[in-house]
N, C-alpha and C positions, 0 to 999 in steps of 0.2 A: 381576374382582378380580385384582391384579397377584399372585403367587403366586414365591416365590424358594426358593430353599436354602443352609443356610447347607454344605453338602458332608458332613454327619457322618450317619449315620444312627440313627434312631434305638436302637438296640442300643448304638450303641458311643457312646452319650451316655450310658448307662446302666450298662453294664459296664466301659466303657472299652479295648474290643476288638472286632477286627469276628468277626462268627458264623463259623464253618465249618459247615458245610451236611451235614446226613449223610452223604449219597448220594458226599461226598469220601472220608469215612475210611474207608467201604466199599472202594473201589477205589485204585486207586496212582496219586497225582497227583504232581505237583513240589512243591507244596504240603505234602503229606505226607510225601512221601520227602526230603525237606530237611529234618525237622522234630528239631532238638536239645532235648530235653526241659530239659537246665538253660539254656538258651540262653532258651526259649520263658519259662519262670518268671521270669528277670530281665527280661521283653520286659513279661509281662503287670504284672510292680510297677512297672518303669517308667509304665506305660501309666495304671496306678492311681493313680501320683501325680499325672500331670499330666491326671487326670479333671477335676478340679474348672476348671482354667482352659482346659478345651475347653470345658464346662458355659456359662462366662463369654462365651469368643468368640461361643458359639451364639445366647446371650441377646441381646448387643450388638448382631449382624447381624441379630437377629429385629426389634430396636429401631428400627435404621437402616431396616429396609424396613417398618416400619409408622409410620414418620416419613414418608418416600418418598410412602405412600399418602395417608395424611393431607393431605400438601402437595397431590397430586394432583388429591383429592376436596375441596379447599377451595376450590383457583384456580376448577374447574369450576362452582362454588357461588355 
C-alpha cells in the first residue's frame, strides 16, 4: 500500500502547535532560552486561527493520495 504524509503531525493538527518534549524544559536548549512568553501567546493564537485550514490542507492531500491509489489499484484490475 502506497503510504504519504501530508508533513503535519498529528499533535499540531490537533492543537495547532508542535509538542515540546519534556526532557527540553528540563535543561537549556535555544529553544527555550529564546522563548518570549507574550511573543509565544500571539504565535500560539495565531496558530489557532489558521488551525482550521491546516485541518483542510490535510484533508485535501489525504484526498489526492487515495485518489492516486485508487487509479493505481484499478489500471492494475
Amino acid at each position: 500500500m502506497v503510504k504519504s504524509s501530508n508533513g503535519d503531525t498529528p499533535f499540531s493538527l490537533t492543537y495547532g502547535t508542535e509538542a515540546v518534549i519534556p526532557a527540553e524544559i528540563g535543561m537549556t536548549t535555544f529553544r527555550i532560552a529564546e522563548l518570549d512568553m507574550a511573543k509565544n501567546d500571539e504565535a500560539l493564537q495565531i496558530n489557532l486561527e489558521l488551525l482550521e485550514e491546516k485541518r483542510e490542507q490535510a484533508a485535501i492531500t489525504e484526498a489526492k493520495s487515495k485518489r492516486q491509489m485508487e487509479k493505481y489499484y484499478t489500471a492494475k484490475v
